[in-house]
VEXLUM-275050 format. One record per residue (C-alpha): residue number from 1; residue in one letter; x, y, z. Coordinates in Angstrom, 3 decimals, always signed. Layout:
BEGIN
+------+------+----------+----------+----------+
| resi | resn |        u |        v |        w |
+------+------+----------+----------+----------+
|  NUM |    a |        X |        Y |        Z |
...
+------+------+----------+----------+----------+
% end
This chain:
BEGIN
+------+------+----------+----------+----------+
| resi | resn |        u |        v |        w |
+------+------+----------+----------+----------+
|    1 |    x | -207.980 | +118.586 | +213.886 |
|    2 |    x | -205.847 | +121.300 | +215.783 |
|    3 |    x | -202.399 | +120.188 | +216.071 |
|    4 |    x | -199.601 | +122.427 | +218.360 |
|    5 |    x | -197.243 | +121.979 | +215.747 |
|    6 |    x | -199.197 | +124.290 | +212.906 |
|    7 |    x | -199.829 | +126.527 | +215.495 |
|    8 |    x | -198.000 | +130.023 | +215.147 |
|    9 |    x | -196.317 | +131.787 | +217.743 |
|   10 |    x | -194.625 | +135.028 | +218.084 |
|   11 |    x | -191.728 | +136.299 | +219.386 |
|   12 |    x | -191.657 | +139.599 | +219.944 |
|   13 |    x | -192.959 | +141.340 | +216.532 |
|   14 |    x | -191.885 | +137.814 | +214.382 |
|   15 |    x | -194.525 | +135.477 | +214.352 |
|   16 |    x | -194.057 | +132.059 | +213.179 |
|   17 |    x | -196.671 | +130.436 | +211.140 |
|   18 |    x | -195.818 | +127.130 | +212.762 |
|   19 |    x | -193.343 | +125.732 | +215.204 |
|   20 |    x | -191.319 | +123.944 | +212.652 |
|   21 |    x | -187.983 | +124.739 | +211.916 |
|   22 |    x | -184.579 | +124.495 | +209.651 |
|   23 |    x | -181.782 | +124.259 | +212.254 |
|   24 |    x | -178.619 | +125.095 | +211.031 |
|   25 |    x | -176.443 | +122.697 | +209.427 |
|   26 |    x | -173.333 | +123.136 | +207.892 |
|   27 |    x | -173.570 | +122.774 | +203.982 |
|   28 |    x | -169.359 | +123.380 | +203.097 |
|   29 |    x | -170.655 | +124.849 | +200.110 |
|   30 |    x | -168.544 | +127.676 | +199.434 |
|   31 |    x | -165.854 | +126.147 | +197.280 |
|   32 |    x | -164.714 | +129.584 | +196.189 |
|   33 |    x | -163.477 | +129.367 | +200.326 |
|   34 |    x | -164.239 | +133.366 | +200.304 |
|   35 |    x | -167.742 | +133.198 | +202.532 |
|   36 |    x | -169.643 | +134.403 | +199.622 |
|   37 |    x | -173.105 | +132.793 | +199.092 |
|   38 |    x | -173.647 | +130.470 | +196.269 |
|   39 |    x | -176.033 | +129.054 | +193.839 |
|   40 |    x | -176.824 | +125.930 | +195.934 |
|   41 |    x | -177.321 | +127.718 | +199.182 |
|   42 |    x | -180.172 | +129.835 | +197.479 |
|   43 |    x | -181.973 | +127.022 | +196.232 |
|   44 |    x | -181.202 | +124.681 | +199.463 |
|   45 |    x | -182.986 | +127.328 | +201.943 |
|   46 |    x | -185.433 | +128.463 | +199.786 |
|   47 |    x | -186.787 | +124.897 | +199.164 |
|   48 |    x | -187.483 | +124.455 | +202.617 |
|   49 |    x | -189.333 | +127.516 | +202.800 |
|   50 |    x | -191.649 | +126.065 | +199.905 |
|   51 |    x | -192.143 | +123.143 | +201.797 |
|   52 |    x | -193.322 | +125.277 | +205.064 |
|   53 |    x | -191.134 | +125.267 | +207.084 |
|   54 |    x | -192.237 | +127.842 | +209.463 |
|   55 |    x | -188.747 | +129.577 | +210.582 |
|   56 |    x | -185.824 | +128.658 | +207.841 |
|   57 |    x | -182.054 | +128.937 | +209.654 |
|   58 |    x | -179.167 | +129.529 | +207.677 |
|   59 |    x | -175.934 | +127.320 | +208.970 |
|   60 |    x | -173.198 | +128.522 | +210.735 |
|   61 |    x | -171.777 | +131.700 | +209.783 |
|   62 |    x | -168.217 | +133.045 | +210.781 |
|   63 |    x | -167.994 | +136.094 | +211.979 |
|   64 |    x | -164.271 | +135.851 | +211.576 |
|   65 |    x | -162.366 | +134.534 | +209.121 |
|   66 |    x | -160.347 | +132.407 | +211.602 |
|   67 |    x | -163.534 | +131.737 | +213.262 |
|   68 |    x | -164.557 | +129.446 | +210.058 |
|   69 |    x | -164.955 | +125.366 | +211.086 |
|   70 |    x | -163.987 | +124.738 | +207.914 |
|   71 |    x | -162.325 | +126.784 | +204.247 |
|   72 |    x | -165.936 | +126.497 | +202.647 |
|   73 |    x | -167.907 | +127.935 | +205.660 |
|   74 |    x | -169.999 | +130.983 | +204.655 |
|   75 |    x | -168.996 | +134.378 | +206.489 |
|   76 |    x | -170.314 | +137.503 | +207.388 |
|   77 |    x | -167.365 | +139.053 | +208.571 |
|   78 |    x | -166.944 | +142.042 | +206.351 |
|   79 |    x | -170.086 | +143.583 | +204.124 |
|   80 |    x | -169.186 | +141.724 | +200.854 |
|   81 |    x | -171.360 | +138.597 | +202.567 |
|   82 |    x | -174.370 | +140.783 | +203.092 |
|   83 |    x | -175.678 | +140.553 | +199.125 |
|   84 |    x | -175.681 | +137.050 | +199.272 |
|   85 |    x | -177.084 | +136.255 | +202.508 |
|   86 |    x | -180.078 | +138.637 | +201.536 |
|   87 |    x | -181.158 | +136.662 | +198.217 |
|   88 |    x | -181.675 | +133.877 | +201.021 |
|   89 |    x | -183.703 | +136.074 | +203.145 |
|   90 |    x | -186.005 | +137.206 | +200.537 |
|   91 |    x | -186.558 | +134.152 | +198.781 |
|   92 |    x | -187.661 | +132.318 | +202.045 |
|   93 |    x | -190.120 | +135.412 | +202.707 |
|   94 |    x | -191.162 | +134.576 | +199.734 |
|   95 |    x | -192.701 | +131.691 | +200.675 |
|   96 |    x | -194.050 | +132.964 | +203.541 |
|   97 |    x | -191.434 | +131.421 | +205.626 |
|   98 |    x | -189.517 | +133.796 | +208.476 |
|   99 |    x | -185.674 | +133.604 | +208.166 |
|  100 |    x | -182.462 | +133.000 | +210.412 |
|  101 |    x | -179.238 | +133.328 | +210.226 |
|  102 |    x | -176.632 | +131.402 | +213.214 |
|  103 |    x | -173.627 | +133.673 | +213.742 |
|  104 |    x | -170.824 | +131.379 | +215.118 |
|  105 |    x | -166.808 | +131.403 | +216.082 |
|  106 |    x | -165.662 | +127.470 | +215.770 |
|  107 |    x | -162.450 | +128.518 | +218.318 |
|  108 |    x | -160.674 | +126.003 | +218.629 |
|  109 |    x | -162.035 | +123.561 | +216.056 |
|  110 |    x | -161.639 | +126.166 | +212.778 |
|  111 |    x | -159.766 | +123.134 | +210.863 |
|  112 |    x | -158.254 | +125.572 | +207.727 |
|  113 |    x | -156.656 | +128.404 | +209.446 |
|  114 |    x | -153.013 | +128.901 | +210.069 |
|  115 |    x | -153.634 | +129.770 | +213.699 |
|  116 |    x | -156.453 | +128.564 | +215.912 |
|  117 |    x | -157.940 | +130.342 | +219.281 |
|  118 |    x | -160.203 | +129.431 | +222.070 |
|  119 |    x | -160.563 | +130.040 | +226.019 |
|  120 |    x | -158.112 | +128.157 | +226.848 |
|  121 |    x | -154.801 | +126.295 | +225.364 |
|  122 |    x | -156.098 | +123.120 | +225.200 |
|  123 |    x | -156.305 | +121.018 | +221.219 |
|  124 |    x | -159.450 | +118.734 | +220.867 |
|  125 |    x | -157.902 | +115.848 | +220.332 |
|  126 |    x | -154.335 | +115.004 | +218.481 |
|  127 |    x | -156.067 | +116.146 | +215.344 |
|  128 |    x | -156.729 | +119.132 | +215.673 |
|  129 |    x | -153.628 | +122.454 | +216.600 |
|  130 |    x | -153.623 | +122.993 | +219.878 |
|  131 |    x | -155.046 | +126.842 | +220.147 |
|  132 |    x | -153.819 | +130.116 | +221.350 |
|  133 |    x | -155.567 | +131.179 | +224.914 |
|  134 |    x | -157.777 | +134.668 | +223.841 |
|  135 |    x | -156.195 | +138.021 | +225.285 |
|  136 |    x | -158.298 | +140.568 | +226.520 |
|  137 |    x | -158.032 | +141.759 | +223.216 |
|  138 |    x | -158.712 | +139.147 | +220.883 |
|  139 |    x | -161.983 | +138.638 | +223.270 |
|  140 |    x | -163.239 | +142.140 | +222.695 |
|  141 |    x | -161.888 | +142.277 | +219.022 |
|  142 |    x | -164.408 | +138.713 | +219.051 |
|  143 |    x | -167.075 | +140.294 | +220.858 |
|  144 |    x | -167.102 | +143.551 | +218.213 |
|  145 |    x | -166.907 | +140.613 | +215.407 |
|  146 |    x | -170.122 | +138.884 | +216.464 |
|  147 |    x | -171.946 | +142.666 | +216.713 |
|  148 |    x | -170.713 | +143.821 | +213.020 |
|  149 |    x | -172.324 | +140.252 | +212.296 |
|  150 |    x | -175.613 | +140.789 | +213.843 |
|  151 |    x | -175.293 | +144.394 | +212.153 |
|  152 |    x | -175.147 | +142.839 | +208.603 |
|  153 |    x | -177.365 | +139.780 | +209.392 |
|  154 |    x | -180.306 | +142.664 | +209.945 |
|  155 |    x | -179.121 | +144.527 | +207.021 |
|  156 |    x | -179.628 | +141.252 | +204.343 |
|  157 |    x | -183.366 | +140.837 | +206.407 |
|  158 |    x | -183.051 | +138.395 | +208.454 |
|  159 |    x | -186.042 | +138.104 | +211.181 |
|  160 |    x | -184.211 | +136.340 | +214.054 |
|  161 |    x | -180.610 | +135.527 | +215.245 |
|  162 |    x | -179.167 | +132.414 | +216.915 |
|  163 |    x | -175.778 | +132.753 | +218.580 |
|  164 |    x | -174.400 | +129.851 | +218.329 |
|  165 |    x | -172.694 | +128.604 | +221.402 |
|  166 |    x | -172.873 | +124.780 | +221.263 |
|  167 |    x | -170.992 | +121.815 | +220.000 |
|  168 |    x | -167.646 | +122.733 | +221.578 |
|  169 |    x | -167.055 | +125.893 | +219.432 |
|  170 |    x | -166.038 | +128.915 | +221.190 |
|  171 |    x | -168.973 | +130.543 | +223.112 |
|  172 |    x | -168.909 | +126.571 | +224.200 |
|  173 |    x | -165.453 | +126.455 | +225.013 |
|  174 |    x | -166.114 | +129.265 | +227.327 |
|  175 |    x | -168.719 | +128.399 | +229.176 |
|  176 |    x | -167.521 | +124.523 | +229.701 |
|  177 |    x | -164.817 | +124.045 | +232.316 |
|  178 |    x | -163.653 | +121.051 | +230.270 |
|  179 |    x | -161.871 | +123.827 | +228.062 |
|  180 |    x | -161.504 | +126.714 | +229.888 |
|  181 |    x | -159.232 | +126.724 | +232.532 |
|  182 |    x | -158.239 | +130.904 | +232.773 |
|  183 |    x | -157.427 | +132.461 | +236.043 |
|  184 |    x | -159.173 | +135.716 | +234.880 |
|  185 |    x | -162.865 | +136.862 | +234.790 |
|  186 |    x | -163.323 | +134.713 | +231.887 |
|  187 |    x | -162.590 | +131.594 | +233.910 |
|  188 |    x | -163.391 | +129.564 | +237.103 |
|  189 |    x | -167.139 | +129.615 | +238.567 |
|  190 |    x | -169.920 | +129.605 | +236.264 |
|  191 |    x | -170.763 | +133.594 | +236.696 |
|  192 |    x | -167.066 | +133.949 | +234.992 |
|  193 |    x | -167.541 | +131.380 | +231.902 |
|  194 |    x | -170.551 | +132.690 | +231.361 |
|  195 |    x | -169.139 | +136.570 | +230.712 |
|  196 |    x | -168.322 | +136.195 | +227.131 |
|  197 |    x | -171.880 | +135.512 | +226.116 |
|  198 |    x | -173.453 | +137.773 | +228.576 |
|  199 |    x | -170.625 | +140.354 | +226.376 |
|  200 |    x | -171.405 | +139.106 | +223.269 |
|  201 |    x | -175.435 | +139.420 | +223.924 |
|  202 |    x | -175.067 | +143.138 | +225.242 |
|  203 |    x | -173.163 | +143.893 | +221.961 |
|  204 |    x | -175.490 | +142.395 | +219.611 |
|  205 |    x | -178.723 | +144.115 | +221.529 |
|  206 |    x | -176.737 | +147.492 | +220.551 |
|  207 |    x | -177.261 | +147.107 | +216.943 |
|  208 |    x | -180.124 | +143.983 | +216.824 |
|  209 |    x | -183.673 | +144.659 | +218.833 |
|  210 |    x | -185.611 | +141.306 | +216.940 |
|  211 |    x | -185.867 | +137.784 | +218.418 |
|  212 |    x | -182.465 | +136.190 | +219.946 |
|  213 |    x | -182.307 | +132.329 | +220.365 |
|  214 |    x | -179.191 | +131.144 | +221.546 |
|  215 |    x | -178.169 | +127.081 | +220.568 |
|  216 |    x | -175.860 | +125.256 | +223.781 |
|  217 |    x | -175.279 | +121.568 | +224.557 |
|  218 |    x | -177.251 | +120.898 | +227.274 |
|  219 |    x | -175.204 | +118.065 | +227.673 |
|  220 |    x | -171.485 | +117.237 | +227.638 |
|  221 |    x | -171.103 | +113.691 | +228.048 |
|  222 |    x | -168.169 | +113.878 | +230.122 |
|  223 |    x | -167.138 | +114.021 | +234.104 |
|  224 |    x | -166.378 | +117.363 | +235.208 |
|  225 |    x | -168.455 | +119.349 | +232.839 |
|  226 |    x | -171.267 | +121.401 | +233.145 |
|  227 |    x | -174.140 | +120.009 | +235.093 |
|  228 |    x | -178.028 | +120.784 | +233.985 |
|  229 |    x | -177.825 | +123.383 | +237.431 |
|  230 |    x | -175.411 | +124.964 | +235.324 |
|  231 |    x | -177.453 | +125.154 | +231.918 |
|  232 |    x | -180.398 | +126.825 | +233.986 |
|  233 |    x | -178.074 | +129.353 | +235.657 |
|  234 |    x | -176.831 | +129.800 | +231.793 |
|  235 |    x | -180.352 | +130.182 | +230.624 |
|  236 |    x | -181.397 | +132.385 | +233.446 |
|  237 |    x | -178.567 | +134.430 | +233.376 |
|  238 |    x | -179.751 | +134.675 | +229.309 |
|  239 |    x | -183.666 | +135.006 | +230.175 |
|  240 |    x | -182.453 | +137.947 | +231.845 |
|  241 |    x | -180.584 | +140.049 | +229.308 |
|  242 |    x | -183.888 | +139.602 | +226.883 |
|  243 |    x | -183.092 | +136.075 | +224.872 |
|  244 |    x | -186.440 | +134.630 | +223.543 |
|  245 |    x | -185.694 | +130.794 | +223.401 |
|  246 |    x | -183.139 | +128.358 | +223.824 |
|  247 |    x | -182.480 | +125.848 | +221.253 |
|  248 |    x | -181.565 | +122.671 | +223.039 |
|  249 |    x | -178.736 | +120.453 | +221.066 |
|  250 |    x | -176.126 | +118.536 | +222.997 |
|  251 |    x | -171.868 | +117.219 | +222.910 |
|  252 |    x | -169.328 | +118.447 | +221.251 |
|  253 |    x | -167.450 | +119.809 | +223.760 |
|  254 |    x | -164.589 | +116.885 | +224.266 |
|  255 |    x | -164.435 | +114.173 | +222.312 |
|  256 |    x | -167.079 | +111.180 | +223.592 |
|  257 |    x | -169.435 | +108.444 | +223.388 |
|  258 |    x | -172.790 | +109.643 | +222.255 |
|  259 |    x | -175.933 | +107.456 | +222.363 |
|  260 |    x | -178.265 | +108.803 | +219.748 |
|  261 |    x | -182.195 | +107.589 | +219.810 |
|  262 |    x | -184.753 | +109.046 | +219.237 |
|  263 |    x | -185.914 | +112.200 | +221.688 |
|  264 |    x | -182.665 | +111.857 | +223.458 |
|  265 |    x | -182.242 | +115.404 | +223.815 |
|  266 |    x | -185.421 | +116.385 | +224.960 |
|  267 |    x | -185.153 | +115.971 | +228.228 |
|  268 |    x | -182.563 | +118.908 | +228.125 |
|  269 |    x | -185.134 | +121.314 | +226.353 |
|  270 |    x | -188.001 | +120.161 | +228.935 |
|  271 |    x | -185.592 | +121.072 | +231.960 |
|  272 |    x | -184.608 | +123.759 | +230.908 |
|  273 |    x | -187.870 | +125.296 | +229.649 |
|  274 |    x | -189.795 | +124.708 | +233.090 |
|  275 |    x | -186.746 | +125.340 | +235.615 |
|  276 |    x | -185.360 | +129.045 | +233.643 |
|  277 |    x | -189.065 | +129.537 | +232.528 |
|  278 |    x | -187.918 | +130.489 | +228.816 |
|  279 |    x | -189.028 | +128.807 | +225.895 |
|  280 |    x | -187.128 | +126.183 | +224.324 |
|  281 |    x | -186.372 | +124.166 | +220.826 |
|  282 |    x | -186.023 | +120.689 | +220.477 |
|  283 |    x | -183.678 | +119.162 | +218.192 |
|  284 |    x | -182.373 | +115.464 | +217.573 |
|  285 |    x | -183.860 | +112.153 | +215.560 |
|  286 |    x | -187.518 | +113.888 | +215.439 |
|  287 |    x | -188.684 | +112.188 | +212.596 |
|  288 |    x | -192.393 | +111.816 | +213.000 |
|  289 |    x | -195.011 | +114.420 | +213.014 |
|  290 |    x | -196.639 | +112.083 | +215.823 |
|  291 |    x | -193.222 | +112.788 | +217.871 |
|  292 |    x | -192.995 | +116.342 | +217.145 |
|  293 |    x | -196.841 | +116.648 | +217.928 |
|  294 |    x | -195.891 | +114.370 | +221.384 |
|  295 |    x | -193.051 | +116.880 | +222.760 |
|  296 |    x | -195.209 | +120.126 | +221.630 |
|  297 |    x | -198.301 | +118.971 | +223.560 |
|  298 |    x | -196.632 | +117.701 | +226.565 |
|  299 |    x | -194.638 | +121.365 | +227.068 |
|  300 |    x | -191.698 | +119.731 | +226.920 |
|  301 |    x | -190.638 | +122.602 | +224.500 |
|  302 |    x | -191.762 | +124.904 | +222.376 |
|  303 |    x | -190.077 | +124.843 | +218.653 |
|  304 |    x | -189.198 | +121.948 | +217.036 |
|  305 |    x | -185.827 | +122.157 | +214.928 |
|  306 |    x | -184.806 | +119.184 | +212.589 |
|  307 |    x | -181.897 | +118.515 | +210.526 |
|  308 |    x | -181.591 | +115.629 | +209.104 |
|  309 |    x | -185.749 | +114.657 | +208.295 |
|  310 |    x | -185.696 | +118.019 | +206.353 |
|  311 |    x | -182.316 | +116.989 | +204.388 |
|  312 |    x | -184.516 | +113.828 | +203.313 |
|  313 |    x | -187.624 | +115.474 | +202.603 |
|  314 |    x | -187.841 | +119.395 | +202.362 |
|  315 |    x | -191.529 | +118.580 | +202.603 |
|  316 |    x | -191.379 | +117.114 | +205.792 |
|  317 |    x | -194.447 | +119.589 | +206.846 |
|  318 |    x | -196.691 | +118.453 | +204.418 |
|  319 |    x | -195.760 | +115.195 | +205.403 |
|  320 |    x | -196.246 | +115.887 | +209.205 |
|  321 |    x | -199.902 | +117.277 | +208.401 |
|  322 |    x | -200.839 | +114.066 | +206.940 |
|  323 |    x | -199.696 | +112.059 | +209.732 |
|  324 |    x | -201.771 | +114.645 | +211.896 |
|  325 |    x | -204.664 | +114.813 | +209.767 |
|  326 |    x | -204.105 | +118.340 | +209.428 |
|  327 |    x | -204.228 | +120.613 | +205.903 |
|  328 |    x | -201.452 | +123.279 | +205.273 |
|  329 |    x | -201.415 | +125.177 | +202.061 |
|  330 |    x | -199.552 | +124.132 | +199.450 |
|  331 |    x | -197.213 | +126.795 | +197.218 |
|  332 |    x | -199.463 | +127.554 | +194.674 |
|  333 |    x | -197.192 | +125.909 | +192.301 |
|  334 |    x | -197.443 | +122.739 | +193.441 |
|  335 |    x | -201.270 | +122.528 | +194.429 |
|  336 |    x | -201.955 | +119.725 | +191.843 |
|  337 |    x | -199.420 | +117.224 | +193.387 |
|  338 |    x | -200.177 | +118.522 | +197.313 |
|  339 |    x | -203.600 | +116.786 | +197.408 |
+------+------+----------+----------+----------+
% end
């Protein structure tokens, strides 16, 4: 049977051997709170990788130290990070997996750092410091940061970069005007919020020239934030400086009321695949092979990134190909049990 989802695809000279991937998920693994990789993240990626996962994403990475969400965040703000990082690189090639890394700023949400910043001064909620509003300088100093990042993400091997600017850390706080309320040309209309990724893109281009996915919340869950007209004039705005897919998550932004089911963010990845005319990932309670299969065959986007069904079962592909009557090959070390 031919199935979408064990179909490769290729963006620009990286080519997938399916359309399953790893998204990034925060592991708070580094207890020595330095950024450095550790054993478990070595064995944590690389397992998915021997379970197939086509494209393997590491979690967020700060590309600040104050731009950490939390003390035990890996970094890759300075070039001690880049040994590490690479052991996870090679060992998901080695699998014949392609790797990731996600190069994020949490803003205003870094929960362990003396001082907090963001687009605006405005605290998430009563738990969190209320942040410093960004000068010009500590924009271009973040811009530089996210550059030197993408600079040491291709040095450890990674094949593809997401930037993340979703779940209400900064890129996010930026581009929502639910926490950006600047006068300047950082602020206001939707060309202005948009400037520090366009900035941040242009500077990782300089020193990057593989695949670029970028990761927003297509969906804020809150009056007076961005509308979907918005997230195509953000993803047309990005189709335009060169960025090869959008991966489609949602909230974050303000505190609220989510209604989780499954698919429920699809309908952000469809719209925004057919209206910007860029490819897409979907993300959010996939669980099935049969639903994966579902949103892949109906164009409703064209990667499919899962979290938590790969935290339960790093053999989630196998177990997909099953469902779809389809045969993958199994890492030769596990051949007997894959039948």
């Amino acid at each position: 049977m031919s199935t979408k989802l064990f179909t490769p695809i290729t963006f620009k000279e990286v080519t997938l051997k399916n359309r399953i991937v790893m998204s990034p998920m925060c592991m708070y693994s580094c207890e020595p709170e330095d950024g450095t990789v550790q054993p478990f993240h070595i064995a944590h990626y690389e397992s998915r990788a021997a379970g197939q996962a086509g494209l393997v994403m590491v979690e967020a990475t700060a590309v600040q130290q104050a731009g950490r969400i939390s003390a035990k965040d890996l970094g890759i703000w300075e070039d001690g990070h880049i040994e590490g990082l690479k052991k996870i690189s090679d060992r998901v090639h080695a699998h014949g997996g392609k790797s990731s890394i996600q190069l994020a700023h949490a803003g205003r949400k870094a929960e362990d750092e003396e001082k907090s910043y963001s687009a605006s001064a405005l605290a998430f909620n009563e738990s969190y410091q209320t942040p410093v509003e960004m000068s010009m300088q500590d924009i271009a100093d973040t811009v530089e940061a996210f550059k030197q990042g993408a600079s040491r993400a291709k040095q450890a091997g990674f094949d593809i970069i997401e930037l993340h600017a979703a779940h209400g850390y900064l890129i996010n706080q930026f581009l929502s005007p639910l926490t950006n309320n600047r006068n300047d040309q950082y602020g206001g209309n939707s060309e202005n919020r948009y400037r520090i990724l366009e900035e941040i893109i242009e500077a990782v281009k300089t020193v990057w020239d593989g695949p670029i996915f970028v990761r927003i919340s297509a969906n804020e869950y809150a009056e007076g934030g961005n509308s979907m007209e918005d997230f195509v004039y953000f993803a047309e705005q990005m189709k335009k400086q060169g960025i090869d897919l959008i991966d489609c998550s949602s909230g974050g932004v303000v505190p609220a009321k989510i209604t989780a089911y499954p698919g429920y963010q699809i309908p952000g990845a469809d719209t925004i695949k057919h209206q910007a005319d860029i490819p897409t990932g979907a993300v959010g309670l996939i669980t099935t092979g049969i639903q994966a299969e579902e949103i892949l065959q109906n164009d409703r986007a064209d990667l499919i990134f899962l979290a938590r069904a790969l935290l339960r079962n790093p053999y989630w592909p196998k177990a997909a190909a099953d469902e779809l009557g389809y045969t993958i090959e199994a890492p030769i070390q596990y051949q007997r049990g894959w039948r």
